[in-house]
N, C-alpha and C positions, 0 to 999 in steps of 0.2 A: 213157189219155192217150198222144198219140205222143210218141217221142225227140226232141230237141233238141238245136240245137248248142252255145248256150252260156247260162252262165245267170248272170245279173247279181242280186248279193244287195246290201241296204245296210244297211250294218252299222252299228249303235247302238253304246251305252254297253255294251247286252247284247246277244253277239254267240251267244247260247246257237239261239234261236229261227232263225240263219241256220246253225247247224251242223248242226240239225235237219232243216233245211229239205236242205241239200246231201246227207247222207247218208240220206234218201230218195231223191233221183231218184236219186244214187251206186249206191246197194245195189240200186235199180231198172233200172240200164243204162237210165236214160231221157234222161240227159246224155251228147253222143258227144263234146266236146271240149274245151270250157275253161271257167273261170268267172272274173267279173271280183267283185273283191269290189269297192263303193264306199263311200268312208271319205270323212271332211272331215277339214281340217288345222286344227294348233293353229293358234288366233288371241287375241288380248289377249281373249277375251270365251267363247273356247270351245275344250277341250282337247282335241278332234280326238279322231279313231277310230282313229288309225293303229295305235295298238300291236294291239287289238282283230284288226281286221284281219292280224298279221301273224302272231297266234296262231291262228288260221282258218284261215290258210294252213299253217302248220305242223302242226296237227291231219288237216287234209282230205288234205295232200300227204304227209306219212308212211301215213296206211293207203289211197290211192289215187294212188300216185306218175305214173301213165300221164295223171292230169288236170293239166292246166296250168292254175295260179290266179296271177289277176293285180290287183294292187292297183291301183284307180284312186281319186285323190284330187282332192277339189272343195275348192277352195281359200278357197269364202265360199257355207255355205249356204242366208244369207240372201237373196241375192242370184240371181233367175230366171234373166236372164240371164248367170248367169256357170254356172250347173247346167248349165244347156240347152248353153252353147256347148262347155264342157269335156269332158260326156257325147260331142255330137257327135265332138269331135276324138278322143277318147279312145278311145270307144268303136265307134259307130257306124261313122266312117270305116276303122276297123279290119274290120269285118267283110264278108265276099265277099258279092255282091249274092247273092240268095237264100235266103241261109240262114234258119234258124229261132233265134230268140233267146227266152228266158224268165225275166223279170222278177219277181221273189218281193221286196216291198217292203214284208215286215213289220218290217222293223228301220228304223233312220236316223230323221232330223226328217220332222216332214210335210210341209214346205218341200222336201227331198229326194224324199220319193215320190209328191208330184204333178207338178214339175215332171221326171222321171227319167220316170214314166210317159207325159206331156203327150210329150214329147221324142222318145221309142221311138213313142207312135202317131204323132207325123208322120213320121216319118222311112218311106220309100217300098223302100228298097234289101231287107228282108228281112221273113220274117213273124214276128211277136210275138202272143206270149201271156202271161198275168197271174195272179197268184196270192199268197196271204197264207195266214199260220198263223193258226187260230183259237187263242186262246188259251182261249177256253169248251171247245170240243168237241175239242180237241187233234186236229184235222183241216186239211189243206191243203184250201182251196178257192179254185177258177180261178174268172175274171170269166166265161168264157164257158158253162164246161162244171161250176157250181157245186162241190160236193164231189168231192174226185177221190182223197180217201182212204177209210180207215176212222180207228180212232183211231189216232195213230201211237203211244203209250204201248204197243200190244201187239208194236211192228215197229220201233222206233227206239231203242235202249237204248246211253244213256251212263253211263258209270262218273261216281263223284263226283268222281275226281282228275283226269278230264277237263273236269268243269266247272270246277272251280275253277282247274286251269291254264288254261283260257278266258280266266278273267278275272282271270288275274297272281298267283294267291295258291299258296299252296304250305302241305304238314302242317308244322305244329311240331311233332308228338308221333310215336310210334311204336304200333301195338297193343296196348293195355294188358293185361298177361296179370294175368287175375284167376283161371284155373281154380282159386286154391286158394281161392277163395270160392263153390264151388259149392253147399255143402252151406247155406251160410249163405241165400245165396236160396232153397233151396227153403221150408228154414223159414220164410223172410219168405213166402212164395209162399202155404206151408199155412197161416200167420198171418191173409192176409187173404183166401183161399179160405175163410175160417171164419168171418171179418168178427169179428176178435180184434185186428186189427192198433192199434186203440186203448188194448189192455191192454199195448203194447209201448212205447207213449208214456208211456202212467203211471209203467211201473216205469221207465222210462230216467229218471233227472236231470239233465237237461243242463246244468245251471247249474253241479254239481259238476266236470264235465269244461273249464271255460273258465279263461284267464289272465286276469291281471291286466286288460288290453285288451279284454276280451269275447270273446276270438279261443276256438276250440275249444285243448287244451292239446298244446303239443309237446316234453314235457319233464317228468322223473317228477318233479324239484320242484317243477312247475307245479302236479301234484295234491296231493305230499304236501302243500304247504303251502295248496294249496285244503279240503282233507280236515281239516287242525286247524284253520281259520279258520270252518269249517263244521259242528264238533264230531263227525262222521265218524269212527267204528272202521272197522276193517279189513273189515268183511263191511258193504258198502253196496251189493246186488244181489241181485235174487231175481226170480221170477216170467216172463215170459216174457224180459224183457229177457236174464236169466240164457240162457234157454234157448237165445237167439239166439251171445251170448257162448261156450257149448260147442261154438258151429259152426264158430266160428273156427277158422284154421293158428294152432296152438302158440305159433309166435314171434311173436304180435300180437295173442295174449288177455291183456287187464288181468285177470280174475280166474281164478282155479280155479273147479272143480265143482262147491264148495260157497258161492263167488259172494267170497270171500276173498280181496282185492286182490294181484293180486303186479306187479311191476315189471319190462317187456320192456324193452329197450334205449328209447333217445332218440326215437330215429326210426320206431322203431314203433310208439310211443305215437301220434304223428301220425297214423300209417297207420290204423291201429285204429280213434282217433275220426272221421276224416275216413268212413271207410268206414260205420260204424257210424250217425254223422249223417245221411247221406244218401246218400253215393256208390253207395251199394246199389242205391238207386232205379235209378238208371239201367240199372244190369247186371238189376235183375227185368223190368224194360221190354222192354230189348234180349232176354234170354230167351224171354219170351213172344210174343215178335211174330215171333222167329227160328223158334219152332216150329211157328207157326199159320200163317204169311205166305211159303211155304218159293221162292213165282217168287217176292219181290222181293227184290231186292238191299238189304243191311241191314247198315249198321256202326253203332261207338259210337262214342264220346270222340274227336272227330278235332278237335283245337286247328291254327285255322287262322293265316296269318300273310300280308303280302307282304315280300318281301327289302326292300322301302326301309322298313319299320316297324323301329323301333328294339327295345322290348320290348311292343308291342301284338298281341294276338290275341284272337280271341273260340274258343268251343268251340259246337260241336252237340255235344251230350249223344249220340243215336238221331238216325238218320237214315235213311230210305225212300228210293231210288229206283224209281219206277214207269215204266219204260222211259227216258224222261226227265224225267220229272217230281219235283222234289224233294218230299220233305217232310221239314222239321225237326222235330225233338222239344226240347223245354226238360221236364227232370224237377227238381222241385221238390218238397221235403216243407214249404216253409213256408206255414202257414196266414193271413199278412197279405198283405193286398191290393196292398198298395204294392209287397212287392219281388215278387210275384208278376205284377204290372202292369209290370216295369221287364223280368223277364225275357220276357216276353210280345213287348213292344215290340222287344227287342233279336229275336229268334228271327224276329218278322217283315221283321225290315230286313235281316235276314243272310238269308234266305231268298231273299228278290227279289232280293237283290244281285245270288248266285249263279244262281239256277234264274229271273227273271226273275217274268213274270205269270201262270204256270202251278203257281208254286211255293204249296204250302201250309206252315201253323205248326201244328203241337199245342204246346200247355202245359198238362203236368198236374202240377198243385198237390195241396194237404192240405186246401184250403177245401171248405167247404158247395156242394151242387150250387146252390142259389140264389143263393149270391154267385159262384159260377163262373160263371152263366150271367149276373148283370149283368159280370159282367170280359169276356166277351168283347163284348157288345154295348157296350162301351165302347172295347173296342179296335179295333172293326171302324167303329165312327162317330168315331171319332179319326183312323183310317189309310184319309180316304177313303170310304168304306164296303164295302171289300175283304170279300170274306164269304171268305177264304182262311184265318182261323184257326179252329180249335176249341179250348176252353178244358174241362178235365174237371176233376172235383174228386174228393175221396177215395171217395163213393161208385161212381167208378169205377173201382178201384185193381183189383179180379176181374178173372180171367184171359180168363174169356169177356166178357165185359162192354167189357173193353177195348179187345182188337179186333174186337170187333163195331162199334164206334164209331169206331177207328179204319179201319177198313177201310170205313167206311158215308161216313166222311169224305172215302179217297181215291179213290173212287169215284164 
């Protein structure tokens, strides 16, 4: 493809697909001078793109300061002729007769990129060419000169904190330092490398660790007085459960050696059963995929938020970047369908928010591979029919197993 002088992107609700777009021909020296971003303005009926846009600019123009980006706004973009004549003034008439102009109009309403298109071809003063992100083949292809990438996943890589400051959000949390639970994953690792990991459910009793409220217990009267309501002596452990228990850091094992209850502070009772319940999962996830998956870019536990949310955020558990492509992970040990369906749904709608229609969901649950497989054909004929998530169940909790799936997924 030859160079160009400037290149006109329209920016949507997600402006991820137009970052992508720029920092292609960018890192390709195939844009020689400015870009117009185009946005619509709030109206009683539609909250305009501007901010979108201005974080576009902010992103493109910190790691390519020599480009000039400039916001143009269409002020009703239902409206043809108000697209058409604003484009002109705005745009068009700005530009020296001759030049080369390149329109990439995979973002915006379709109201925008036919008449923004319409508009560029009449117009006589310079030459234009045309182009869209597939979002199948994660390839740019020109109207004239069809495909004119490869995949861009292997040549375009965005950080996650770049996406998400895209679209206004920002971390609540910090990196969760788990190293003193190392030993404890592996055990869970060899647990179910041995497909034993259900001898670890039997001996756990979860019912014994919850308060009054059903909650997990944070608080050693929570158990003693679960422990005499329960008729529980002091050695309620044994068997693998135990064994996992031994792997524990010191100050957050409820029992000894011999599986004999003893009492850590307040708060790491919490720590302890939170960890123990589940929180595991996600740190055996994130291990395994950290060591088999060594090009992709792979964090955990990142609880997101925007500044005008009061106490609202959600979390990705694991998350994959594949140059730009997201994928979420939701890690689940419960075996019912329902909250397993609620986190499902959630993981898909946080996914697209972020990463758009290129984004994928895993959800791996403790359910039966046969009700995994109707949960996801449930969730994929509920949302559309997006074939963007995969649904695994405990039979594929193995180390090989699972990323082979996973990887056969983001591929």
């Amino acid at each position: 493809m030859n160079t160009f002088d400037y290149l006109c992107l329209l920016v949507g609700t997600n402006p991820l697909p137009n970052l992508v777009v720029a920092e292609y021909f960018l890192k390709n020296k195939l844009l020689a001078k400015e870009i117009f971003l185009i946005h619509s303005e709030m109206t009683p009926f539609h909250n305009g793109t501007l901010q979108e846009a201005e974080r576009l600019n902010d992103i493109i123009s910190e790691k390519y300061p020599s480009i000039k980006v400039n916001k143009v706004s269409i002020s009703n973009i239902n409206q043809a002729k108000i697209i058409k004549r604003e484009v002109k003034e705005k745009i068009i008439e700005r530009i020296p007769i001759k030049s080369s102009i390149h329109l990439n109009y995979t973002g915006g309403t379709k109201a925008m990129g036919i008449h923004v298109y319409n508009t560029f071809k009449d117009a006589q003063k310079f030459k234009a060419s045309y182009s869209y992100l597939d979002a199948r083949e994660y390839m740019i292809v020109d109207d004239d000169n069809g495909k004119i990438t490869d995949d861009l996943r292997d040549s375009v890589h965005i950080t996650f904190d770049k996406m998400i400051t895209l679209h206004g959000f920002k971390r609540a949390n910090q990196d969760p330092d788990t190293s003193a639970f190392i030993n404890t994953i592996e055990m869970f690792k060899k647990f179910i490398n041995e497909n034993r990991i259900e001898e670890f459910y039997k001996s756990y009793k979860r019912e014994i660790f919850l308060d009054k409220r059903g909650n997990l217990a944070s608080r050693f009267n929570d158990l003693k007085n679960n422990f005499q309501k329960n008729n529980i002596n002091n050695t309620v452990t044994n068997g693998i459960f135990l064994e996992i228990i031994k792997t524990l850091p010191e100050e957050v094992r409820l029992f000894d050696d011999e599986g004999n209850f003893q009492s850590p502070k307040d708060e790491n009772i919490g720590k302890s059963l939170r960890y123990i319940d589940g929180a595991w999962f996600e740190d055996y996830v994130y291990s395994i995929l950290k060591n088999n998956m060594p090009d992709k870019y792979i964090q955990k536990n990142w609880e997101i938020k925007k500044p005008e949310w009061s106490n609202q955020k959600f979390e990705i558990d694991v998350l994959v970047i594949n140059g730009y492509q997201l994928i979420g992970i939701s890690c689940t040990t419960s075996d019912r369908k329902s909250i397993c369906k609620s986190k499902g749904f959630e993981m898909l709608l946080r996914c697209r928010q972020i990463g758009g229609d290129e984004a994928k969901a895993v959800l791996l649950t403790k359910i039966k591979k046969d009700k995994a497989e109707e949960l996801q054909n449930e969730l994929i004929a509920d949302t559309a029919g997006y074939q963007n998530i995969v649904v695994l169940s405990k039979e594929d909790w193995g180390e090989n197993l699972l990323c082979r799936k996973i990887k056969e997924f983001i591929n």
